[in-house]
C-alpha positions as CSV (number, residue, x, y, z in Angstrom):
1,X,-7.9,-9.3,-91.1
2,X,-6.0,-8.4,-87.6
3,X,-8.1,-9.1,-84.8
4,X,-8.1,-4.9,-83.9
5,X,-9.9,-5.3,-87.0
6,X,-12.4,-7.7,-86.4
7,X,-13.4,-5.8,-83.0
8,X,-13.8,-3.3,-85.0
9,X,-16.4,-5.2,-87.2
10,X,-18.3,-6.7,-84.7
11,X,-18.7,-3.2,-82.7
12,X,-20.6,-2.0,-85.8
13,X,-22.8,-5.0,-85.8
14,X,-23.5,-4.8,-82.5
15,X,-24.5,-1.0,-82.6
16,X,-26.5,-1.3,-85.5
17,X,-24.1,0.0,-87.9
18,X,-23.8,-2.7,-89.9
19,X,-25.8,-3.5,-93.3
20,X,-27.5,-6.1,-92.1
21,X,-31.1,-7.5,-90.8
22,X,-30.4,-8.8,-88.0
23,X,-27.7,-6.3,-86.5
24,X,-29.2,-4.1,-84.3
25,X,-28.7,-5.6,-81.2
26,X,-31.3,-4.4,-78.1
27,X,-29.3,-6.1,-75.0
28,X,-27.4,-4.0,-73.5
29,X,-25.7,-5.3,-70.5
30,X,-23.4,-3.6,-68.5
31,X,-20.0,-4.9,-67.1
32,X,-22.0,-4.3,-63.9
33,X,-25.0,-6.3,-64.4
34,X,-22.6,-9.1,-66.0
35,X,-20.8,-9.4,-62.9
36,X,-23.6,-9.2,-60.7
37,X,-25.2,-12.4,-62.7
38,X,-22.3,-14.2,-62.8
39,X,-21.3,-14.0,-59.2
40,X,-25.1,-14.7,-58.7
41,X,-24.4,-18.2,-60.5
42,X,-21.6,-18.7,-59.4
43,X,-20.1,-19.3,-62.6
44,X,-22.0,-22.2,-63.5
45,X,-24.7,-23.0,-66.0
46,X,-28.0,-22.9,-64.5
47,X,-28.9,-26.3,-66.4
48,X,-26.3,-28.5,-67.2
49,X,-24.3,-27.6,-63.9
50,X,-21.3,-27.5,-66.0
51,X,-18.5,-24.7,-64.7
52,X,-18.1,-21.6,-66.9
53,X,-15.4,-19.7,-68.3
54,X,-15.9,-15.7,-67.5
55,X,-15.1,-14.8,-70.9
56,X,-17.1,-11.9,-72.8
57,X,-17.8,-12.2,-76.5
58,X,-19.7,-11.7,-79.7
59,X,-20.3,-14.9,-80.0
60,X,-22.9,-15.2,-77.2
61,X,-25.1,-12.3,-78.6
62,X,-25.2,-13.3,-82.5
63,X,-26.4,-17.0,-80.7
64,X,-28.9,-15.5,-79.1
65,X,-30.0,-12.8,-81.9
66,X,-30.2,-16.0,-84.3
67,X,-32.2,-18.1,-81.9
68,X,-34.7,-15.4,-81.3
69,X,-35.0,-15.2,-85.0
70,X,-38.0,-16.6,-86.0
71,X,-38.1,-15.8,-90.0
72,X,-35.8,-14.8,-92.4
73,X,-36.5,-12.5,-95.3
74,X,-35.6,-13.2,-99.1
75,X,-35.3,-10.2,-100.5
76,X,-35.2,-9.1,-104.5
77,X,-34.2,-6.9,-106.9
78,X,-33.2,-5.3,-110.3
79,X,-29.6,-5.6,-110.7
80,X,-28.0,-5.0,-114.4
81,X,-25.9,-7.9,-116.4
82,X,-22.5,-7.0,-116.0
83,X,-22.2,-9.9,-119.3
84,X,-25.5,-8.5,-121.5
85,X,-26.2,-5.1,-119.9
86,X,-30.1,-5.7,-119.8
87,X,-31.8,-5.8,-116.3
88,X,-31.9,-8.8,-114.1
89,X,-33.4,-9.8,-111.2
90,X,-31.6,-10.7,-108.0
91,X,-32.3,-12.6,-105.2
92,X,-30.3,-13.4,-101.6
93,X,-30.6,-13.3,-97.6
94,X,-28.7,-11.3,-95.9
95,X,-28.0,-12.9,-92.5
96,X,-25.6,-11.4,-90.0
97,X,-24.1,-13.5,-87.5
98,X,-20.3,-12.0,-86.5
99,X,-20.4,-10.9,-90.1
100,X,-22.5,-10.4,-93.1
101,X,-23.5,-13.5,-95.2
102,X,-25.0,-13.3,-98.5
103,X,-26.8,-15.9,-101.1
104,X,-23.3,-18.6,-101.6
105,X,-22.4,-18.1,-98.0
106,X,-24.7,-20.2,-96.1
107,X,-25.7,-23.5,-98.0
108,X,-29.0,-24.8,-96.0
109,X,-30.6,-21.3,-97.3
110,X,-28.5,-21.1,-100.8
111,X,-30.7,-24.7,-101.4
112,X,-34.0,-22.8,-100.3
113,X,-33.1,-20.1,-102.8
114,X,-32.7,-22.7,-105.6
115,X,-35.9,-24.3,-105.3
116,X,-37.5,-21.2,-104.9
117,X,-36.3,-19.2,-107.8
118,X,-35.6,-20.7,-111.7
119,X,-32.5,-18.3,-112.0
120,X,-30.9,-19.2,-109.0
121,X,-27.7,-22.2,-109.8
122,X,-25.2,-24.3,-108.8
123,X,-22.6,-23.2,-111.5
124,X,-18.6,-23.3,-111.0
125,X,-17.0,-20.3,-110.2
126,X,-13.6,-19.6,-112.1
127,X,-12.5,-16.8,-109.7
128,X,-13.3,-18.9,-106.7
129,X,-11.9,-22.4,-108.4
130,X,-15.5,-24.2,-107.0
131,X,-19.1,-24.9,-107.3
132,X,-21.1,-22.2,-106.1
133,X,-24.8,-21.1,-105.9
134,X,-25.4,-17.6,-107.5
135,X,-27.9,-15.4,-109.2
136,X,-27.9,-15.9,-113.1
137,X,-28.8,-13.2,-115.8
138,X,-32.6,-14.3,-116.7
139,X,-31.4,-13.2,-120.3
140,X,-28.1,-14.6,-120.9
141,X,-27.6,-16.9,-118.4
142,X,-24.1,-15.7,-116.9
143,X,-23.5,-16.1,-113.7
144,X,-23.7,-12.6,-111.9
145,X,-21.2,-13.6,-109.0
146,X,-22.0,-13.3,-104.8
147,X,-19.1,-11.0,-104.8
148,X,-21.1,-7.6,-104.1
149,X,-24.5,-8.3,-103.0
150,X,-24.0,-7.5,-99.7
151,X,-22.7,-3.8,-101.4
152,X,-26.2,-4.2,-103.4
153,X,-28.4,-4.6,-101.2
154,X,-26.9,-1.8,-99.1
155,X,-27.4,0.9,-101.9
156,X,-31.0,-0.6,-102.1
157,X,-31.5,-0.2,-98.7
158,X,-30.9,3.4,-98.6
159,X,-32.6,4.4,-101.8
160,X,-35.7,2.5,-100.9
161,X,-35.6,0.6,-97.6
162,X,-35.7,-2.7,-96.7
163,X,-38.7,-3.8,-96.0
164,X,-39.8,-2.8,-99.9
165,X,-37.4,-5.2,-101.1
166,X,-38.8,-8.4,-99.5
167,X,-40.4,-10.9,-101.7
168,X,-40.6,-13.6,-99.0
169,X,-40.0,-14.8,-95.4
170,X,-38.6,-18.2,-94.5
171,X,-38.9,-19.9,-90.9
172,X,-35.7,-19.7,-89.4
173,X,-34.0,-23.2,-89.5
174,X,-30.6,-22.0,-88.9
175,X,-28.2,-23.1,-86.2
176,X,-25.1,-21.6,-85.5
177,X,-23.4,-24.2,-87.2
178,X,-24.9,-23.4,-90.0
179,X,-23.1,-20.3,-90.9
180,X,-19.4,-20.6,-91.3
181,X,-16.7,-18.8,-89.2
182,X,-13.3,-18.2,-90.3
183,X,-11.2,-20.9,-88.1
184,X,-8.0,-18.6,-88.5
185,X,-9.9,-15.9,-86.7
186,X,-8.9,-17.5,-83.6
187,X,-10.3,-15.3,-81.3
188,X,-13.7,-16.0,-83.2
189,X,-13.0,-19.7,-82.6
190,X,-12.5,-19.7,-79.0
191,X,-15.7,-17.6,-78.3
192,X,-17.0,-21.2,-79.9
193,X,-15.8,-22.6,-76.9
194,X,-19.1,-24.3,-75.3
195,X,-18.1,-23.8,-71.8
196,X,-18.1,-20.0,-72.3
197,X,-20.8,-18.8,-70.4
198,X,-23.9,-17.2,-72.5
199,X,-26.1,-14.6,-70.3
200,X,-29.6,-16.1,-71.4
201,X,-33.0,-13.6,-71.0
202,X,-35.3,-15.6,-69.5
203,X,-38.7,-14.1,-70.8
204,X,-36.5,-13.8,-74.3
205,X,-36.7,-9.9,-74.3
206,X,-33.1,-8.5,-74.9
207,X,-34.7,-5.5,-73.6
208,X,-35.7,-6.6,-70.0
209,X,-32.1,-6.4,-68.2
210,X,-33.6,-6.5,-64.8
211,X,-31.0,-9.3,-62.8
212,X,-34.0,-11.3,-61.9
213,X,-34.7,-12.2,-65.6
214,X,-31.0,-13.1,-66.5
215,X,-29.7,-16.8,-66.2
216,X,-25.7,-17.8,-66.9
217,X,-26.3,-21.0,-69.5
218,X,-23.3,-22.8,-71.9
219,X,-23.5,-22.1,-75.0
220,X,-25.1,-25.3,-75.5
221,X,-27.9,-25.1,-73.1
222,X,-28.1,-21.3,-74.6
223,X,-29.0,-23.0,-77.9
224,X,-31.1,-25.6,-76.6
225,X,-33.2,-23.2,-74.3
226,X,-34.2,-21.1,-76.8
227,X,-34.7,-23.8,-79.3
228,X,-37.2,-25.3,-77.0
229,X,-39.1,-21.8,-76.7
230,X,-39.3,-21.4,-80.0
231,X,-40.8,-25.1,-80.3
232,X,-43.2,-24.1,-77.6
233,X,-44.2,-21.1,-79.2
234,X,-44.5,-22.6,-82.9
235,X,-47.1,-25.3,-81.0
236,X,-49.1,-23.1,-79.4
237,X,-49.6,-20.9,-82.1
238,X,-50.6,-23.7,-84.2
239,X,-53.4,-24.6,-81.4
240,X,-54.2,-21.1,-81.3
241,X,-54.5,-21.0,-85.5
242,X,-57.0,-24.0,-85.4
């Protein structure tokens, strides 16, 4: 994939056109406001003091859209046996961070799936020459391949929605690490970079772009800000639950 390309991909995400949960992003900061808060900051993250580089990416918005992610939905459906023909059910996430990841693409949730679901295995692959985690037919047993569930659950969403097709919701557990990113898309890697500054929401609405709630952060402050909300919040509403 040429980096044009990528762009191209990540635009879609970020605009909501993608197929996705967790694409439709509600910041929308302007190359004014971006300027304003860097000059603000001086280029340097508000916490660890470290000096930023001014470099705009993807990367800093599918960080923040996955921190502010609090639970993840399973989702399940009626797929036919491309081996036996006869109707099977199917389960996977579908996570979108840069790109679209599906049940075999992210192994901390592909192990949540297993213990979760009897048809759900660790089987080897003989197109991908591995071990991989994948739906299997509940009547034949043959593996039904991670190949086009993203396309699946697509053509599910449109006949029928989303939100029908959840079965369950998992807490979020995921860090960026988590999910893996093509190292040849260099570009990709260097918005990795953890001295790239993040622009962090301070009251974690995306939709509150007013200059006094926006902080320049690292990426890993970025991460561990929001990590510690989150923590906060999960607390209090355990007090609050008692």
């Amino acid at each position: 994939m040429s980096e044009k390309e990528i762009h191209e991909s990540l635009a879609k995400i970020r605009t909501g056109k993608g197929s996705g949960t967790m694409n439709k992003r509600r910041t929308n900061l302007t190359d004014s406001l971006r300027d304003q808060v860097w000059a603000r900051d001086k280029g340097i993250c508000q916490r660890c003091k470290v000096a930023l580089l001014d470099e705009y990416n993807y990367y800093e918005e599918a960080v923040e859209e996955l921190a502010e992610t609090k639970e993840m939905p399973i989702y399940r459906w009626k797929h036919e046996c491309w081996s036996c023909h006869k109707e099977t059910d199917m389960v996977s996430y579908d996570v979108v961070f840069l790109f679209d990841h599906s049940i075999g693409d992210i192994n901390k949730l592909d192990k949540i799936l297993m213990e979760k679901y009897p048809f759900v295995k660790e089987r080897y692959s003989k197109m991908q020459h591995r071990m991989v985690i994948a739906n299997m037919c509940i009547h034949c047993g043959i593996m039904q391949g991670n190949f086009f569930v993203t396309d699946q659950l697509l053509e599910k969403y449109n006949k029928v929605g989303n939100e029908t097709l959840i079965d369950m919701k998992i807490p979020n557990i995921l860090t960026p690490e988590d999910i893996p990113v093509e190292k040849s898309d260099e570009f990709v890697m260097l918005e990795k970079n953890d001295n790239v500054g993040h622009i962090h929401h301070i009251d974690c609405n995306c939709e509150n772009n007013d200059l006094t709630n926006l902080i320049l952060l690292c990426r890993t402050c970025h991460f561990k800000t929001h990590a510690e909300l989150r923590k906060k919040q999960l607390e209090k509403e355990k007090y609050e639950g008692k």
